[in-house]
N, C-alpha and C positions, 0 to 999 in steps of 0.2 A: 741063380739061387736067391734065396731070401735070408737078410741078414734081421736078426730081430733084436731091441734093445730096448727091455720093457723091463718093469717094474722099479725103476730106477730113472730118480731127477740126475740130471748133470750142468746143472748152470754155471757152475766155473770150469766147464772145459771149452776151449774158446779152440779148438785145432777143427779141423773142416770136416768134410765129407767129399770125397770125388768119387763119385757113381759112373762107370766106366759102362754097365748093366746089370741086371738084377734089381732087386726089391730090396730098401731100406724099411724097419715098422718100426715105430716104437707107438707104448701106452701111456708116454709121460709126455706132461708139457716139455719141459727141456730134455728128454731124454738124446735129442742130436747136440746138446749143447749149445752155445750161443756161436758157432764159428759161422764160414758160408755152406752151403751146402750147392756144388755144381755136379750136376746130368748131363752124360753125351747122350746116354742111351739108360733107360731107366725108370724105376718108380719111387716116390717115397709118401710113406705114409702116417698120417697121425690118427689115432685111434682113441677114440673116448669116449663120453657117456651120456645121458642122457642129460641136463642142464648145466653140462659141465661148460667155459667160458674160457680158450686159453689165447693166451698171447704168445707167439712162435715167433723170435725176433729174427730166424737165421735170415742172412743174404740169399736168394734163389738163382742161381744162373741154370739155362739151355742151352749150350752150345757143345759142337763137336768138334776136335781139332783137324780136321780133315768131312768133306760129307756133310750130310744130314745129322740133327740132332733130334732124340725123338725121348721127350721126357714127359711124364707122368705125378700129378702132385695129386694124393687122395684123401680126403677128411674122410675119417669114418664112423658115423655114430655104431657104436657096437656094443650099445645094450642089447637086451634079449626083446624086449618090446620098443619100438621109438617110441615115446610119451612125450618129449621134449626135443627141442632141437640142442644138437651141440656143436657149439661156435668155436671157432677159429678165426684170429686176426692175424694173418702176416705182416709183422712190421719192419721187415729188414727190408734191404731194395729187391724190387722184383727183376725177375729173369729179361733180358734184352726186349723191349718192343721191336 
């Protein structure tokens, strides 16, 4: 299933996300909050606009506690026409090399 968390900042909520499977979206910069966000199995997605510039501070992990871990991270420009690129900086640490 697809969890959606849109139209809504959440920058003081610092509690995580554990994506077991399924789709995480949100339309806001902070709409996952500032906590970590870790994937066994899953997608998550940020969605925004055409010259829009966001900084996403979350932690990223991949990993399965058992198996394969098989995760998914999707910028989406989702204006109606692209006319602009829209940026995304991951600054929190990135998923295991």
């Amino acid at each position: 299933g697809t969890l959606s968390v849109n139209n809504v900042e959440n920058p003081a909520w610092t509690g995580g996300l554990d994506i077991l499977r399924g789709t995480v979206a949100t339309n806001r910069e902070t709409g996952f909050g500032t906590g970590p966000i870790s994937l066994a199995a899953g997608k998550v997605v940020w969605s925004g606009a055409n010259t829009a510039t966001w900084t996403v501070p979350n932690d990223l992990t991949i990993a399965a506690a058992s198996g394969p871990a098989y995760g998914e991270i999707n910028v989406d420009n989702a204006s109606g026409t692209v006319a602009a690129p829209f940026t995304v900086n991951f600054t929190g640490a990135p998923f295991p090399s």
